[in-house]
N, C-alpha and C positions, 0 to 999 in steps of 0.2 A: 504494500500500500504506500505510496506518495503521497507528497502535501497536499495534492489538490485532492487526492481523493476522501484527507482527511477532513478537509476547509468547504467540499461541495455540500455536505447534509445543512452545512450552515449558512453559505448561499443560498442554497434552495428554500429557504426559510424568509429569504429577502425580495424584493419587489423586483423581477428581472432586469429592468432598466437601472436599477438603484447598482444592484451587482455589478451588471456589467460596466459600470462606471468605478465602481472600485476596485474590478479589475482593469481597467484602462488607465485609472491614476496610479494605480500599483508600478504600472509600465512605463506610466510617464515618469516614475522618481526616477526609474533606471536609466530612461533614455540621455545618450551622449554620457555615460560614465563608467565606472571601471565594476560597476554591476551588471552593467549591459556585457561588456567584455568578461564578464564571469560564465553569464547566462553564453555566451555565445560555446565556451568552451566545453559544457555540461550539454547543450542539444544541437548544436548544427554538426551534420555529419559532412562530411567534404571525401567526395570519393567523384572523380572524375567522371564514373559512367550514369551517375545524376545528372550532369551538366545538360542542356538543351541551349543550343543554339538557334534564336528566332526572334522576331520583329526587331530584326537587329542589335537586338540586346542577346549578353551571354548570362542565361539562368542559372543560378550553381544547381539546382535543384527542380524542378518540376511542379514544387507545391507550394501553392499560395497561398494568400488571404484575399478573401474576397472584399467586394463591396462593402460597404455598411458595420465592419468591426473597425475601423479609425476612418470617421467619417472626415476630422476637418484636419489629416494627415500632421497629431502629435506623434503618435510611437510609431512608425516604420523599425526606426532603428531594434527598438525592443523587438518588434515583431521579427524581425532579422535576425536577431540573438535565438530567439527561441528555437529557430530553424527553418523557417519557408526563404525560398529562393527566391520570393518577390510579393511585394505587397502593393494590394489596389486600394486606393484610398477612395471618399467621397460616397454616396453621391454628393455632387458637389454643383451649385445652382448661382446664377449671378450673384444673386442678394439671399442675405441671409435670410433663415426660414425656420420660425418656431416648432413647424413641424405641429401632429396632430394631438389633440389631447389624451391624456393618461386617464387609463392606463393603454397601452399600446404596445405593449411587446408581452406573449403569453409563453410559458414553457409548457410541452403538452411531452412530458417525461417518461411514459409508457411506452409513446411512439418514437423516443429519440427527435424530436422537433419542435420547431419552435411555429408561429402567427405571429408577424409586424404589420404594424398599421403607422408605422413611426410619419411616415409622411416624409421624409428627406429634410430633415432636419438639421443641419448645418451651419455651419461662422459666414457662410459666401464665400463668393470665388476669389474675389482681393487679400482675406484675410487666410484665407487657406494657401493662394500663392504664397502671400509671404510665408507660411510658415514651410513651405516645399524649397522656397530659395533658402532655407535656415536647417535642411536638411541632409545631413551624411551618414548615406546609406549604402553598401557598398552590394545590394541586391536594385534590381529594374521597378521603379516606382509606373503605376499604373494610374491612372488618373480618371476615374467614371464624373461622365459630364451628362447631367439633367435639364429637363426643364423649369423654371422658377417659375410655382406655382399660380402665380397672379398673369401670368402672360397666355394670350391667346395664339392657338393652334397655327395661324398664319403670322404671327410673329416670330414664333419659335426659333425659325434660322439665324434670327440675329441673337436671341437670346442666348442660344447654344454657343456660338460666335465670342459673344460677349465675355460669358465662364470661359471658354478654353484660352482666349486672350488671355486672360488675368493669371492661369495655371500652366503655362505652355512652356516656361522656362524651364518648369520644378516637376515635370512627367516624363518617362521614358517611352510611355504609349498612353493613348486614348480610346476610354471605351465609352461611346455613345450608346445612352437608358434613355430607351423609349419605351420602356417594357415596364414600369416602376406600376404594381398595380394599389396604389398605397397615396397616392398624388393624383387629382383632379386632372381631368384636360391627359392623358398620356397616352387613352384608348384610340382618337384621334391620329398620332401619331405614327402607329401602326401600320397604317395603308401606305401603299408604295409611294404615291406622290409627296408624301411629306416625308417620309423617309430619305427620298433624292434631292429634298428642298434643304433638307436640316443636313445631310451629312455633307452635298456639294457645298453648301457655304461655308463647312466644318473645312473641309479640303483647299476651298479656296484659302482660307488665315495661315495652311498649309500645316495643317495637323496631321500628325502622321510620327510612327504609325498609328491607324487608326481601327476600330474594329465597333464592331455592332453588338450590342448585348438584344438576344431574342428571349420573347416570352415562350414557356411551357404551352401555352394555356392557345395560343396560336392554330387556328384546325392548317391541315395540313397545303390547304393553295393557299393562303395566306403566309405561310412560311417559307414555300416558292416562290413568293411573290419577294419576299425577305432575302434572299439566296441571291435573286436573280439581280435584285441591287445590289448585293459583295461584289458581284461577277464583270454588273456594267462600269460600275463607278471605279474598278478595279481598288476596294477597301482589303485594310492589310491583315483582316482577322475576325472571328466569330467569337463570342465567348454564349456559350449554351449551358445552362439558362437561368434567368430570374426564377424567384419565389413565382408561386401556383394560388390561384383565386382558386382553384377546384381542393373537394375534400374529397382519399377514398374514401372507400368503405370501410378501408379494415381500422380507421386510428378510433383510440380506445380511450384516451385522454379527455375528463369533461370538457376541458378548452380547444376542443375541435372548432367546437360553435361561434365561436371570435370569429370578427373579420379581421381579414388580412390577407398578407402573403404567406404561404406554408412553405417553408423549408426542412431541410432534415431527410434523415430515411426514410420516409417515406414515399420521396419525388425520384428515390436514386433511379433507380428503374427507368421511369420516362425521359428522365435527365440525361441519361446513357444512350437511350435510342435516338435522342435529338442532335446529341453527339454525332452518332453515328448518321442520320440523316443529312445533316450540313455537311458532314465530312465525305462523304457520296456525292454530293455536287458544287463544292465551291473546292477551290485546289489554295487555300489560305490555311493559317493557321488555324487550330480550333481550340480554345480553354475552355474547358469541360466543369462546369459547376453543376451541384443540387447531389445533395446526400451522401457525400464523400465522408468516409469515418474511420475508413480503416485503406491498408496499400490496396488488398484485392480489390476495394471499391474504386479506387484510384486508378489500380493494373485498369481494370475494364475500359475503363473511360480511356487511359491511352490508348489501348488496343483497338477502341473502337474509333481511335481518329485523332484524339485530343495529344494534342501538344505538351500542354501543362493543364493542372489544374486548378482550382480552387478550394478550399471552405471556411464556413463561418459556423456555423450551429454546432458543427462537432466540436467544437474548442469548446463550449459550454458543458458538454457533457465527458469530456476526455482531459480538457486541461493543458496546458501548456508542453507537454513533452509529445502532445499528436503528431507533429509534422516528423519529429528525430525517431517517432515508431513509427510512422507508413517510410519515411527515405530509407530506415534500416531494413526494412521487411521487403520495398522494391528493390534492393540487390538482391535477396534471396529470389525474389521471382525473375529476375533476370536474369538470374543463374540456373533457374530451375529448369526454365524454357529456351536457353542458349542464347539471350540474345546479350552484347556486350556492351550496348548501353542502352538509356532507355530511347534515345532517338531511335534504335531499330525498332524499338516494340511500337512506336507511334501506326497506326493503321495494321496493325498485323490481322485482326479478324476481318478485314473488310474485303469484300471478293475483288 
């Protein structure tokens, strides 16, 4: 047993959002000091055939953080210690945004997952550049860019514009959320013609590389429809997928019945096939998110296409040594299955 699995019974006793803020100030005392440099020596593994080379950045690793665990990009550096090869800050929106009322983040702990309804709540995109130009990080910082909630469907493209301006120094990629189902006005967004309005003016400030965050919840011509603008606009990447407005059937958790977005184990499954879906028809990178908890859930996702990966929920219920056991356990299965690193394993299932 570890500290965290000593310190969870008494977390899970606290208001999720309250938590998750004392683990993120926890992270902030370390960041830039010779605690961070401790934490680095105890969980990043460094073994050459983790390395991923892509969007022009050199990943030491394959596993990230997703969206929405350091929304106004304080701890990268922490989160680098811990052990993910890269970390995606934001959502991140012009102006800042109080985001939706409390309570709004549910733990639904049966099923391994969580319900946010946070709303994209953040410092804005001025105050979060600066804190990206006040950052060394020696993993590829990723930079998710929204829309600010008060701006209309045909303004978007400037708005979008506006954030990546302000963040465009202190990002190593761009991942464009039009998928946020938690945010007014983003359903909109969806459809191909505002898709090619918001990402070509993204392209024009000359973002890049740049990549598309698609929703789960997408029926299947609409996500061709998605695909087919990677394809024209020639965009440097997919990351698959946002949290799910749908609930199955099988979660067991009273706080099913929250709205939100679902993440966790229970999307892993679909999250894998959408993977696998973009990765059959756009020839881009793919960053594979929704219900990564362990390597095999991770192997899969590579094998079915993904590049690298993501997660966020599993840190909640795993704790901060997650990424140093799925890096350790993908050598074993890359050993297991002969391939010498994991760039060979990238598409291996796919015909």
């Amino acid at each position: 047993m570890n500290a965290y699995d000593i310190a969870k019974p008494v977390l899970f006793r606290i208001d999720p959002e309250r938590a998750h803020s004392l683990i993120h100030g926890l992270l902030d005392v370390a960041e830039n000091t010779p605690i961070e440099t401790a934490m680095a020596r105890q969980y990043v593994v460094d073994d050459d055939r983790l390395e991923v080379q892509t969007l022009g950045q050199d990943f030491p690793n394959p596993v990230g953080v997703a969206a929405g665990f350091d929304k106004n990009a304080r701890v990268p550096g922490s989160l680098a210690a811990i052990g993910f090869g890269f970390v995606e800050v934001g959502g991140v929106t012009a102006v800042a945004q109080s985001g939706n009322a409390r309570p709004r983040l549910f733990r639904l702990p049966e099923d391994r997952a969580l319900i946010n309804r946070m709303g994209l709540n953040n410092e804005g995109a001025e105050a979060i550049g600066q804190h990206l130009a006040h950052t060394d990080v020696d993993v590829p910082l990723g930079v998710n860019i929204a829309k600010s909630e008060h701006v209309a469907g045909e303004d978007a493209p400037a708005d979008y514009r506006q954030t990546y301006e302000e963040v465009a120094a202190g990002g190593d990629f761009f991942v464009v959320n039009v998928s946020c189902p938690n945010s007014q006005g983003f359903e909109e967004l969806q459809n191909k013609a505002s898709m090619v309005a918001i990402l070509s003016a993204l392209q024009e400030a000359g973002a890049a590389p740049l990549l598309v965050k698609l929703s789960p919840d997408l029926p299947e011509p609409a996500a061709e429809d998605a695909l087919s603008v990677v394809r024209e606009l020639g965009l440097d990447g997919v990351v698959a997928v946002n949290t799910t407005t749908e609930r199955p059937a099988s979660l067991r958790s009273d706080n099913r019945i929250e709205e939100g977005g679902l993440s966790g184990k229970p999307i892993e499954t679909d999250a894998t096939e959408m993977v696998r879906f973009a990765a059959e028809r756009v020839d881009v990178p793919i960053v594979g998110v929704g219900g990564v908890s362990s390597a095999a859930g991770a192997y899969r996702k590579i094998r079915a296409g993904a590049s690298l990966v993501e997660l966020y929920t599993a840190l909640v219920y795993h704790g901060p040594s997650l990424a140093r056991d799925i890096n350790r356990e993908l050598l074993a299965l890359l050993e297991r299955d002969g391939f010498d690193s994991i760039e060979d394993a990238v598409g291996a299932d796919l015909d």
